[in-house]
C-alpha positions as CSV (number, residue, x, y, z in Angstrom):
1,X,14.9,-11.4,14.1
2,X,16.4,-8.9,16.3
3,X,18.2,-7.1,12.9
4,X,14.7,-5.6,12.4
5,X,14.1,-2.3,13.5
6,X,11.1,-0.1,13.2
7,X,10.5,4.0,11.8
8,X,7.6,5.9,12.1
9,X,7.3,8.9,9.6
10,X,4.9,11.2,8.3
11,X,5.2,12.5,4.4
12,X,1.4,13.6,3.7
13,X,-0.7,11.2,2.6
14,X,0.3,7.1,4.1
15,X,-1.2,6.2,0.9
16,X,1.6,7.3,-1.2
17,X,4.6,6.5,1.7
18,X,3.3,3.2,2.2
19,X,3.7,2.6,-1.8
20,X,7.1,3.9,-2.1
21,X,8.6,1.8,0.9
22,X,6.6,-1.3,0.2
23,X,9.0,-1.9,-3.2
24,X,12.1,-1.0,-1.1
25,X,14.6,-4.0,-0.3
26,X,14.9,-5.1,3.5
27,X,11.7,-3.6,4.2
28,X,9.4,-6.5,6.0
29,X,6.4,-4.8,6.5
30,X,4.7,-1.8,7.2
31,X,1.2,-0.2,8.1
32,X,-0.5,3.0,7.6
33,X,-1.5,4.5,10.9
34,X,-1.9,7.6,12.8
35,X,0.5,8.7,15.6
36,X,1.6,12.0,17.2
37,X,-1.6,12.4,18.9
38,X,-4.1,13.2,21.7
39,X,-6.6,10.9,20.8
40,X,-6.4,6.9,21.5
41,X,-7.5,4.7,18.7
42,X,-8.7,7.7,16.4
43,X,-10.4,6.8,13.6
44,X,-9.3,8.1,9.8
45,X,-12.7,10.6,10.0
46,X,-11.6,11.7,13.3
47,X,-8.0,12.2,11.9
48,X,-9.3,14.1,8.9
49,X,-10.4,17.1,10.9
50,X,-6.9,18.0,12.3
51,X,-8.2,18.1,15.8
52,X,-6.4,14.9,17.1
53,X,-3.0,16.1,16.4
54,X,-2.2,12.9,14.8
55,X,-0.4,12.7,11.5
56,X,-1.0,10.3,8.8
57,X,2.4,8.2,8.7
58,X,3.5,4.8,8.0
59,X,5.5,2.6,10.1
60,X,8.0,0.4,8.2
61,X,9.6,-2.9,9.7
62,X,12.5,-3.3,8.0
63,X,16.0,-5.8,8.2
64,X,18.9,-3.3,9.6
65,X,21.6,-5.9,7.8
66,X,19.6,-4.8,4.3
67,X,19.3,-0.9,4.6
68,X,19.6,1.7,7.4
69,X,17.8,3.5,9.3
70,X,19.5,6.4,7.5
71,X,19.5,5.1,4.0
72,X,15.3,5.1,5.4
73,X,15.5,8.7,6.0
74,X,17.1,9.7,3.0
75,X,14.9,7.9,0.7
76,X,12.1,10.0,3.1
77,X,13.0,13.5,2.4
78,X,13.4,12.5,-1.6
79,X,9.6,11.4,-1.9
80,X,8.0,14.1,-0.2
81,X,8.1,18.1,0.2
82,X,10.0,19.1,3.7
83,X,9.7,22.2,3.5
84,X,6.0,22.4,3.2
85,X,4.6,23.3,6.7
86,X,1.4,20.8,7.0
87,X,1.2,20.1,3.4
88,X,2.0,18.0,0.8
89,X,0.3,19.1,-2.6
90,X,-3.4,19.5,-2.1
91,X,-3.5,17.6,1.3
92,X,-3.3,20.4,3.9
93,X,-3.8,20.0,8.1
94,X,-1.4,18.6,10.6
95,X,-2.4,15.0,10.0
96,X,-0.4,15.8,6.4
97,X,2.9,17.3,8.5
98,X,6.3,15.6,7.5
99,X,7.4,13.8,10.7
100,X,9.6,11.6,12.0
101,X,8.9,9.8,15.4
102,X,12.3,8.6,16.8
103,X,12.1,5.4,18.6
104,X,15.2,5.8,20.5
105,X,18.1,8.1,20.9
106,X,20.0,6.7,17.9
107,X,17.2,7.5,15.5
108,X,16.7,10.8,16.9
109,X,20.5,11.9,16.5
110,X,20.7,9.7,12.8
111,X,17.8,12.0,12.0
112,X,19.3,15.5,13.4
113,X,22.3,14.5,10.9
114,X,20.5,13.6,8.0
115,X,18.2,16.7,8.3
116,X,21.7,18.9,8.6
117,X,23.2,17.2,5.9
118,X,20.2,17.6,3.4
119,X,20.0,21.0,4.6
120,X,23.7,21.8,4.1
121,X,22.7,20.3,0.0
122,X,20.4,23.1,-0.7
123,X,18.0,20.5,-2.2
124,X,15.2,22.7,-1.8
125,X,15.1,26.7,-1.7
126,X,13.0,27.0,1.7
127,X,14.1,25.2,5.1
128,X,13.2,21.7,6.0
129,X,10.5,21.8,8.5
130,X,10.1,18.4,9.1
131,X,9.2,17.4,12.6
132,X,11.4,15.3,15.5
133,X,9.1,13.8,17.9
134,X,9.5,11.1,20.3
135,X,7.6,8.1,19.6
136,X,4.6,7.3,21.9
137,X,2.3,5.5,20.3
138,X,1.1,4.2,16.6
139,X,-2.7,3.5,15.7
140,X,-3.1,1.1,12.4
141,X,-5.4,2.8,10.4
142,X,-8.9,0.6,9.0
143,X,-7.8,-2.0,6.6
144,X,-9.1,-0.5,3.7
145,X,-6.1,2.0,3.9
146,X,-3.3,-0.7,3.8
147,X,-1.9,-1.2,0.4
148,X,-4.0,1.4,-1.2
149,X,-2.1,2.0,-4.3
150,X,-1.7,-1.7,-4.8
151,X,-5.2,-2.6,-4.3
152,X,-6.6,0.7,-6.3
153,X,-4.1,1.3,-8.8
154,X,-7.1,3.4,-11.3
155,X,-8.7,5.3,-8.2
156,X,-8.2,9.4,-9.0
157,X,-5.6,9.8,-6.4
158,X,-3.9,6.6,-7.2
159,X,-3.3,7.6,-10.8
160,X,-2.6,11.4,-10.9
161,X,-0.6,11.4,-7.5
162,X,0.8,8.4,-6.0
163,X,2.0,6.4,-9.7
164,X,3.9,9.7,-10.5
165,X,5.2,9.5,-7.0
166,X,6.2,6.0,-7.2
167,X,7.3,5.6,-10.5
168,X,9.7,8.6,-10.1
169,X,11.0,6.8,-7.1
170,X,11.6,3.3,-8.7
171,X,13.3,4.9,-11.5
172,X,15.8,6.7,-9.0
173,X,16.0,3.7,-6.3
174,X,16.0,1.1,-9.2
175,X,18.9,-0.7,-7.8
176,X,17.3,-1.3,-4.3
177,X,13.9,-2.2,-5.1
178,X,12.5,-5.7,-4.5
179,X,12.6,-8.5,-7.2
């Protein structure tokens, strides 16, 4: 087991990260959580009112002999906004800042390079503001967050946000999406 490796990340909402990497090959698990905070074992309420300075993220296990660490990043920056300071859509505050926590110094140069590179693209018209922080600490969030989309599919959100979100992203990624 020691080809599995481990990315924290912030895109808005875990709700819709956590759907997009759960269909993603070589990716063995992953959590919605909190991390980038003040605040030990904040709760999702506590979260919501941006005084924590945690971010909603999701931290994916996945097989490094399946798909990279970068190949994880650039997957990242195609399902969410960077350039969005605290924001994604209607979901506004720091908990909904794009983020990546580095676990080590590899991650934190793989990330500088595929920032610059996806910068140097001109993807988007604005900058990528997407955040490099050191990883300290994650916080599961309460169980009735994990696998939201897959165990709400008709809720509002599920339906007018994260299906567009997802089906978009199987459509693009069909060749590396699990059986």
């Amino acid at each position: 087991m020691d080809n599995q490796s481990v990315a924290t990340l912030g895109s808005g909402c875990f709700w819709c990260t956590e759907a997009v990497f759960d269909d993603l090959q070589g990716v063995t698990s992953i959590q919605s959580g909190y991390s980038g905070g003040t605040v030990s074992n904040p709760t999702y309420e506590q979260v919501c009112t941006g005084t924590t300075g945690h971010a909603e993220v999701v931290q994916v296990t996945f097989d490094s002999n399946i798909i990279s660490f970068e190949d994880i990043l650039r997957i990242f920056f195609t399902v969410h906004d960077p350039t969005t300071l605290n924001r994604q859509g209607n979901d506004i505050g720091t908990q909904y800042r794009s983020v990546i926590f580095y676990h080590d110094e590899e991650q934190r140069q793989t990330a500088e390079k595929v920032i610059g590179e996806i910068g140097a693209e001109k993807i988007w018209d604005d900058p990528i503001v997407t955040e490099l922080a050191p990883f300290a600490a994650f916080y599961k969030a309460e169980d009735y967050h994990q696998e939201y989309f897959a165990n709400n599919p008709n809720q509002g959100y599920c339906r007018v946000v994260i299906a567009p979100k997802v089906a978009k992203f199987r459509k693009r990624y069909a060749d590396r999406l699990k059986n």
